[in-house]
TORKEMAR-373533 format. One record per residue (C-alpha): residue in one letter; x, y, z. Coordinates in pm, 1 decimal. Last residue first. Example, Ala and Ser with C-alpha at 12.3 -4.5 7.8 and 13.67 -1.06 7.14 Angstrom:
% residues 2
residu_px_py_pz
S_1367.0_-106.0_714.0
A_1230.0_-450.0_780.0
This chain:
% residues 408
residu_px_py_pz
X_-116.8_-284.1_434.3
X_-41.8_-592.3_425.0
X_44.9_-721.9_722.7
X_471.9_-716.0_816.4
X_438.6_-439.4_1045.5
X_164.0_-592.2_1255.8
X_368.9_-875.0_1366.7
X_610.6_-631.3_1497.7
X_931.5_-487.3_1382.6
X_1132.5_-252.3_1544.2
X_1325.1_-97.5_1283.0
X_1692.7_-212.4_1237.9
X_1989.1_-4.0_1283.3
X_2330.9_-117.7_1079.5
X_2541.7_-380.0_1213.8
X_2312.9_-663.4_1132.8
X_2248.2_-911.2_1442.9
X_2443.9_-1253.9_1425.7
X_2227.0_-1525.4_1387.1
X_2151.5_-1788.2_1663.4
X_1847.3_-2064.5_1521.4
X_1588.5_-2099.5_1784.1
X_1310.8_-1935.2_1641.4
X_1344.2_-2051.0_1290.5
X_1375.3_-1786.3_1067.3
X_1727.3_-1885.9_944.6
X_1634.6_-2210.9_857.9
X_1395.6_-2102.7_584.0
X_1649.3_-1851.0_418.8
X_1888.0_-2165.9_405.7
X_1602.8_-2429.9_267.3
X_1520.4_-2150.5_6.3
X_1885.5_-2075.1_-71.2
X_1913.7_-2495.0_-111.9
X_1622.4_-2505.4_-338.5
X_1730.5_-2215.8_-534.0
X_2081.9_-2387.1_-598.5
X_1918.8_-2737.8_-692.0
X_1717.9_-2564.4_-965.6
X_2021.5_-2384.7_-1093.7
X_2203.6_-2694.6_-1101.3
X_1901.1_-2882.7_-1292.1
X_1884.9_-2593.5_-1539.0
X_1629.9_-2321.7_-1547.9
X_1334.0_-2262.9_-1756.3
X_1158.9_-2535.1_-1682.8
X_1092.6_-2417.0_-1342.0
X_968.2_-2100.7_-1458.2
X_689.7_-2310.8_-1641.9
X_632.6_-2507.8_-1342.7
X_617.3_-2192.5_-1089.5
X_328.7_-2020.2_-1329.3
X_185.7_-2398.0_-1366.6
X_174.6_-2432.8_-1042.7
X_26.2_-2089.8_-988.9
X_-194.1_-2196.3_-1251.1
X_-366.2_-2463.6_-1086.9
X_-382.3_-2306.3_-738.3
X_-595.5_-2047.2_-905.7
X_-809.4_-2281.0_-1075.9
X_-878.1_-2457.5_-795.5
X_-1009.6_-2135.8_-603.5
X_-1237.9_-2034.3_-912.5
X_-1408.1_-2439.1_-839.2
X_-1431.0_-2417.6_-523.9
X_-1583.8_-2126.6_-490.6
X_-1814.2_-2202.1_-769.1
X_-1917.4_-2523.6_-598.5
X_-2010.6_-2433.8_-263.1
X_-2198.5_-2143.5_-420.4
X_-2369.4_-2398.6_-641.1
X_-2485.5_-2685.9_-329.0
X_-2565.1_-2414.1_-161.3
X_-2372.4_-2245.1_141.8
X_-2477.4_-2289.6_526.0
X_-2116.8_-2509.3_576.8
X_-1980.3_-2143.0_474.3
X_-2193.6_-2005.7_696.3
X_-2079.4_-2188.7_995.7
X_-1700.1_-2188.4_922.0
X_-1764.5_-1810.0_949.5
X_-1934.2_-1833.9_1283.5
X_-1633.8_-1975.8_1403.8
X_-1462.7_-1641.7_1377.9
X_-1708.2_-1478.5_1551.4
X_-1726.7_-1701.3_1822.7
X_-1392.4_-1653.6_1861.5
X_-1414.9_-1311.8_1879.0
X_-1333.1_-1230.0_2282.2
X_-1006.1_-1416.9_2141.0
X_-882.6_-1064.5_1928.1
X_-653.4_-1115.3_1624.4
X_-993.0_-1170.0_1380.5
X_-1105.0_-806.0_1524.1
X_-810.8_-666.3_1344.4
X_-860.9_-768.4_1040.0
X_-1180.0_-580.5_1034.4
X_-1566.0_-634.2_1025.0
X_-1612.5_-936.1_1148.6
X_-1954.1_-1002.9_1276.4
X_-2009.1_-1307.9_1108.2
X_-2209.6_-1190.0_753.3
X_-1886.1_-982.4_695.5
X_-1672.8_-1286.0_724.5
X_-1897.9_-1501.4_478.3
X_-1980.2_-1174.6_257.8
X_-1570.2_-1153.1_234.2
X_-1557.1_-1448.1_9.9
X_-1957.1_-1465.2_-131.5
X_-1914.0_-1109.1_-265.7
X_-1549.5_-1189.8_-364.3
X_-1654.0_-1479.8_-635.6
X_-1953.2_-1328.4_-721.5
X_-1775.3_-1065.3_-835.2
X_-1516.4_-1279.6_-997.3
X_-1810.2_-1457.2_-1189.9
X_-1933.0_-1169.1_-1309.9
X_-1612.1_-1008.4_-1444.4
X_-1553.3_-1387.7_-1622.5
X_-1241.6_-1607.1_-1530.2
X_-987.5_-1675.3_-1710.7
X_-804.8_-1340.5_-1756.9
X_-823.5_-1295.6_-1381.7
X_-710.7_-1634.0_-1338.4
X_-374.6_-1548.4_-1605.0
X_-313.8_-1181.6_-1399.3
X_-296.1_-1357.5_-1051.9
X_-119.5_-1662.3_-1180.5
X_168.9_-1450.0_-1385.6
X_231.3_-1173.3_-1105.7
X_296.9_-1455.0_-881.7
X_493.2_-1613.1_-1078.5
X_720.3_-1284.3_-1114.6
X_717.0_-1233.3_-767.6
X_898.1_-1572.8_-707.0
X_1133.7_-1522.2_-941.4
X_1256.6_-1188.6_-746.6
X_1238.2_-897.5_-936.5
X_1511.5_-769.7_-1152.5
X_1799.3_-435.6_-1168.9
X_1816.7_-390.3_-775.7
X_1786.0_-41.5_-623.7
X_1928.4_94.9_-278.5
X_1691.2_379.6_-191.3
X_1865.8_731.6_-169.2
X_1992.8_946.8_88.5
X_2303.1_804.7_11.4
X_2205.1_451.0_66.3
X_1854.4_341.2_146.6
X_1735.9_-0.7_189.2
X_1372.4_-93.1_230.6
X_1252.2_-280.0_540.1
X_1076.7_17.0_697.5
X_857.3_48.4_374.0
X_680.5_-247.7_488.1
X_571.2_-421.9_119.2
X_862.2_-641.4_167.4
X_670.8_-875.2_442.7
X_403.6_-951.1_141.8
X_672.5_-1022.2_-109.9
X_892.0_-1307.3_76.3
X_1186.1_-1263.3_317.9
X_1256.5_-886.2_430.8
X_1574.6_-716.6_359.9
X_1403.3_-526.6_79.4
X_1625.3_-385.9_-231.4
X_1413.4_-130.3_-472.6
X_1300.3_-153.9_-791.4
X_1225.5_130.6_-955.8
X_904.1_30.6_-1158.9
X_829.7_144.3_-1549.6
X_469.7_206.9_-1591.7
X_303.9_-0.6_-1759.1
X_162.1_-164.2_-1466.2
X_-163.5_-343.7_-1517.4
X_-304.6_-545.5_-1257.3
X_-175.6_-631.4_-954.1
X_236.2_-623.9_-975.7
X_272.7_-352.4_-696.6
X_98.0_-645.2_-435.5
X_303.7_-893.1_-448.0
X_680.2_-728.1_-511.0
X_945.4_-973.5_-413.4
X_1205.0_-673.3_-514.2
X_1067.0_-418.8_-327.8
X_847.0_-165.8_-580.9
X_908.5_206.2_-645.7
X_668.1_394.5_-897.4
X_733.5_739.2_-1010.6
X_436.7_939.7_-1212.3
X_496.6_1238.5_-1370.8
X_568.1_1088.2_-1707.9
X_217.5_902.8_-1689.7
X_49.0_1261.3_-1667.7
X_-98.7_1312.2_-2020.2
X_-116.1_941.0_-2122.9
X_-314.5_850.9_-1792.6
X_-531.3_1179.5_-1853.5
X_-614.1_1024.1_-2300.9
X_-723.9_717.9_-2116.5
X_-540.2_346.4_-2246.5
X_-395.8_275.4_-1873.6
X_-799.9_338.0_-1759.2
X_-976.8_112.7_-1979.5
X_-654.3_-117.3_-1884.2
X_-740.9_-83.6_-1482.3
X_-461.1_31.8_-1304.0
X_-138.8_-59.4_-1097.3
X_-152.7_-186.7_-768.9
X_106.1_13.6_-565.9
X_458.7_-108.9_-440.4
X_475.6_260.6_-334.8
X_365.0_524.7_-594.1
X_542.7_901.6_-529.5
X_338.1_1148.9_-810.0
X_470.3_1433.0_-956.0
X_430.9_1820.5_-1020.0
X_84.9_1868.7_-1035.3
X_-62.7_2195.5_-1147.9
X_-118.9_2066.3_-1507.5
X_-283.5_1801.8_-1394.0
X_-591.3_2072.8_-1337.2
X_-662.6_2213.5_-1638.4
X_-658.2_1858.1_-1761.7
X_-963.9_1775.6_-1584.8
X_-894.6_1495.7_-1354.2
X_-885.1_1141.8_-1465.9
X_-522.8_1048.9_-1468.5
X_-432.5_1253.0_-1136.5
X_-681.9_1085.3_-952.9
X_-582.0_723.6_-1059.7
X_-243.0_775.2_-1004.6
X_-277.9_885.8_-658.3
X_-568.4_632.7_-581.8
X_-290.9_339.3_-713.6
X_-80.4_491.6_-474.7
X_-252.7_473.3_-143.4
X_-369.5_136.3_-199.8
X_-13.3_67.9_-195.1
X_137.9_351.5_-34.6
X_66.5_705.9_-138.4
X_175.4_1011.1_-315.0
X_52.8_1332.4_-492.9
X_250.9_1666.5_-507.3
X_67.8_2001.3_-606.3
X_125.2_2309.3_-660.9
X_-20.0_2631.4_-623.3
X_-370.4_2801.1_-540.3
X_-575.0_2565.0_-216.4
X_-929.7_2605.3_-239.4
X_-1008.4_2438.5_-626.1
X_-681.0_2258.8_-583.6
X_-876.3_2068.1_-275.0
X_-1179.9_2006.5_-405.3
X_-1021.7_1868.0_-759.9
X_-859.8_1601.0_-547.9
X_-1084.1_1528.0_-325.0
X_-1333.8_1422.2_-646.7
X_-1050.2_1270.5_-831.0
X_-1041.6_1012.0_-462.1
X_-1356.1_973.8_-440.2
X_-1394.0_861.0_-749.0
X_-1100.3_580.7_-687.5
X_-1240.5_493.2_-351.9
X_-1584.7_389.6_-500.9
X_-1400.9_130.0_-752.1
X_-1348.1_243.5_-1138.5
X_-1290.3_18.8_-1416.2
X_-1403.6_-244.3_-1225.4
X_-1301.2_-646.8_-1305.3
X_-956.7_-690.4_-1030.9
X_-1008.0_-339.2_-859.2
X_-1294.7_-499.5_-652.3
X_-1006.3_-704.9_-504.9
X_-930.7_-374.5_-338.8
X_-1267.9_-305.7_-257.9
X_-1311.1_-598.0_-71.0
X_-970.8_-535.2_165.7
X_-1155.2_-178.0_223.0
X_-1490.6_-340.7_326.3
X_-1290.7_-591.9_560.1
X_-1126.1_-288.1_771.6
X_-762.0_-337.7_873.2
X_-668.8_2.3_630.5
X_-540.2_-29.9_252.6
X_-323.0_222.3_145.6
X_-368.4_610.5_286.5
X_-363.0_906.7_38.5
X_-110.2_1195.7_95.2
X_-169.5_1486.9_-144.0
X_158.1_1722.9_-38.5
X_142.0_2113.1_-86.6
X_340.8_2372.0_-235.6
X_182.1_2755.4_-215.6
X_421.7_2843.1_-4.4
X_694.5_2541.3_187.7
X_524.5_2195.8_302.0
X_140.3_2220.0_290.1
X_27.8_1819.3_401.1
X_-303.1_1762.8_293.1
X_-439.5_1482.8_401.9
X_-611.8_1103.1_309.4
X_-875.7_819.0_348.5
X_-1091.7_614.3_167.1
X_-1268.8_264.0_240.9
X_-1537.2_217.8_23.4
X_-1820.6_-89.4_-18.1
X_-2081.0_120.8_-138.0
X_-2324.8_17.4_167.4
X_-2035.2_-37.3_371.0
X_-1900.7_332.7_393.4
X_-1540.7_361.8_537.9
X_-1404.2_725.5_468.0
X_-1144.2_886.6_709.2
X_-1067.7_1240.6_607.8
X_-807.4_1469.4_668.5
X_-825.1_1812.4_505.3
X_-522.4_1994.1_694.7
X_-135.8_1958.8_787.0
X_77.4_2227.4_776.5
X_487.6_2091.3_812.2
X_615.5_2278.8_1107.3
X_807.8_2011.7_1277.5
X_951.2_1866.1_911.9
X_1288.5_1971.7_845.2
X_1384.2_2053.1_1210.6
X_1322.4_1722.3_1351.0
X_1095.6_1685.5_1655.9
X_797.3_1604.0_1515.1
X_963.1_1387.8_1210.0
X_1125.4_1138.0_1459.5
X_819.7_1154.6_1682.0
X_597.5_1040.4_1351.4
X_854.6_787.4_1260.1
X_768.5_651.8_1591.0
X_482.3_622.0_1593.2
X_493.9_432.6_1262.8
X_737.4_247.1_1334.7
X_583.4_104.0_1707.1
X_250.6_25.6_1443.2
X_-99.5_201.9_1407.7
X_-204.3_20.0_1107.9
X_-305.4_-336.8_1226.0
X_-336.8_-163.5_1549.5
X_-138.9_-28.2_1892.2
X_-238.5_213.2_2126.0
X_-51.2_551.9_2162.7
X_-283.2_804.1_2056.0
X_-130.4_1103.2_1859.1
X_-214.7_1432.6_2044.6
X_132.6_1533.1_2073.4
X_196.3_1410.4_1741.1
X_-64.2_1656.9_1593.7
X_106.0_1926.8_1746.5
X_449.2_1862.7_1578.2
X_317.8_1838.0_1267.0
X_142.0_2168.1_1259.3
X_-217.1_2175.5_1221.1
X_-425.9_2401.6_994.0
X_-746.0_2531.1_950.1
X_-748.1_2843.6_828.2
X_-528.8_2792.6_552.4
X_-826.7_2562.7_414.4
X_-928.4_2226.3_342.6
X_-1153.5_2167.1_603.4
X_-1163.1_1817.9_793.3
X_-962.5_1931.2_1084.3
X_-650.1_1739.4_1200.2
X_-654.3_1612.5_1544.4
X_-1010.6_1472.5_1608.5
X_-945.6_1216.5_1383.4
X_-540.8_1197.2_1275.3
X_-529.0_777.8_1306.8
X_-204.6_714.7_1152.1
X_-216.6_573.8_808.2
X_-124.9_892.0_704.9
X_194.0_888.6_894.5
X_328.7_641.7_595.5
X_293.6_845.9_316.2
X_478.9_1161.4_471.2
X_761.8_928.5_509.8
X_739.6_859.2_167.9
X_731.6_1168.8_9.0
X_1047.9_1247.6_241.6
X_1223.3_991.3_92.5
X_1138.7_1049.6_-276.0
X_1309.0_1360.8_-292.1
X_1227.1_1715.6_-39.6
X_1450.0_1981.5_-202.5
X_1786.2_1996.1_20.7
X_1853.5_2437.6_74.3
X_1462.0_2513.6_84.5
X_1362.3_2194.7_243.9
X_1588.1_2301.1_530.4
X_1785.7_2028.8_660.2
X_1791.7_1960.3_1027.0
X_1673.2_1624.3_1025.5
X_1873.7_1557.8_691.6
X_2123.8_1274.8_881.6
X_1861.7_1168.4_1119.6
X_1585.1_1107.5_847.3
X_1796.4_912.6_647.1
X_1900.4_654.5_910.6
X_1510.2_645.7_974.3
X_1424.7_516.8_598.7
X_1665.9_217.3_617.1
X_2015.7_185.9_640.0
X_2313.1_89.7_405.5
């Protein structure tokens, strides 16, 4: 087994013409979008205003982010100087963050062989409007990303004639299938598929759409096995699931952790407990708690950071923002009496029924069962401690960095 770069070297120099691109090329174009392209790849969507791959590497900046990551790069040097990919066309990239609708948007065109092109939107960047939005998603039936999105969409197969191929990662993917449910039908029927990875799923008013039923066939979804953040909201969709080497469902949603075996991902037939009762608290508050009251709920959350200074995840990692950061502790002790309260009160109920989630599982299994997860636990917990000596994997390993385990 091996992970997504083991693939790449062993169909570097395969022509897309003579080894179709599969899900493991969608994804590595997925995960170069959250590279910063500004000021490399034009805006327009048009044949006149394209950038090879290769070229846009060369201009790549170097410094590292929540999102700019050592795999990243270098999955984008891998793919710049492989046959397969060097000349991929790359236009229409655009990098959205507006506060004052609370969006964070971005994405690119990616024009692989004649009249085929790739739809590439990016997950969930560092900034603290886009992490808002997301939770947005929990009680809106459409967020400001999600329009944006369609309205990309039908811009660029209005100047672009042929086929198209939509994909992203978390974030990412939920925009992908969102887009191609509520476009005119005229124009799903010029998309081929669309790659989801470990993606939120949808909001019911949109699961139950007439578009949704017309283009949920196209749509494949692939999930780690500790899935967190591809279990949000609805997911009728059947998953793949696929086999992380990571430890718990937020460090799974790196892509660079998933297994691949004959140029293929290595899947698993069940999620991990774990994700399950996770799935069951989020969904069960959501359902308990009014639309209004989880707006307020997240207004008052992130408005506490927001109100600080803070404006990404990023700047929380950075000392020169301590004062920032203890500015939040300082509105939050600013609250009334009834914000206090509310917040309180929505975050005990979530605690509640995760117990409740993990004590209903728990009753499920029998006292040697029980004492056999505990001791797996206690073993998987052991082995991250700093000074425990394991033996290195055989196979290749990414380079993994704090930032590569965030959630995208």
């Amino acid at each position: 087994m091996g992970i997504i770069f083991d693939y790449l070297d062993q169909v570097a120099y395969d022509s897309i013409y003579d080894t179709p691109f599969n899900e493991l090329d969608m994804l590595m174009l997925t995960e170069i979008t959250y590279l910063p392209f500004d000021q490399i790849v034009s805006d327009q969507i048009s044949p006149d205003y394209t950038c090879r791959l290769f070229e846009a590497a060369e201009k790549m900046p170097q410094d590292l982010s929540m999102l700019v990551t050592k795999n990243r790069l270098k999955l984008l040097e891998k793919l710049a100087s492989s046959t397969r990919f060097k000349n991929i066309k790359l236009m229409g990239y655009v990098n959205d963050i507006d506060p004052d609708v609370q969006k964070q948007f971005a994405a690119m065109i990616c024009k692989i062989k004649p009249e085929t092109y790739v739809l590439t939107f990016r997950g969930t960047d560092d900034s603290i409007i886009g992490w808002k939005e997301d939770f947005h998603m929990t009680y809106m039936d459409q967020v400001p990303a999600q329009k944006t999105a369609v309205n990309y969409l039908r811009k660029a197969m209005d100047a672009l004639p042929g086929q198209f191929i939509l994909t992203g990662h978390s974030k990412g993917g939920n925009l992908a299938s969102y887009a191609a449910s509520q476009i005119e039908p005229e124009y799903q029927e010029r998309i081929q598929s669309i790659y989801s990875y470990d993606a939120p799923g949808l909001n019911h008013s949109v699961i139950t759409s007439q578009g949704y039923q017309t283009i949920s066939d196209k749509i494949k979804r692939y999930i780690p096995q500790g899935s967190i953040v591809g279990m949000m909201l609805e997911t009728p969709k059947q998953a793949q699931i696929v086999k992380s080497t990571a430890i718990g469902g937020l460090a799974q949603h790196d892509t660079f952790t998933w297994q691949i075996s004959d140029q293929t991902f290595v899947l698993l037939d069940n999620l991990n407990p774990d994700s399950l009762q996770v799935d069951k608290t989020l969904k069960n508050w959501v359902d308990s708690v009014s639309d209004e009251e989880l707006k307020d709920f997240f207004d008052l959350f992130f408005g506490l950071i927001l109100d600080a200074g803070i404006s990404s995840i990023n700047d929380l990692t950075k000392l020169e923002n301590f004062n920032k950061i203890l500015a939040v502790f300082e509105n939050a002790n600013a609250l009334t009496d009834e914000e206090r309260d509310m917040l309180t009160r929505l975050a005990k109920l979530l605690v509640d029924m995760r117990y409740q989630s993990w004590k209903d599982d728990m009753n499920l299994l029998t006292p040697a069962e029980i004492q056999k997860e505990i001791r797996e636990n206690i073993s998987q917990l052991v082995n991250q401690l700093p000074f425990v000596n394991t033996e290195k994997p055989k196979e290749e390993t990414p380079d993994t960095t704090e930032e590569d385990t965030l959630l995208s």
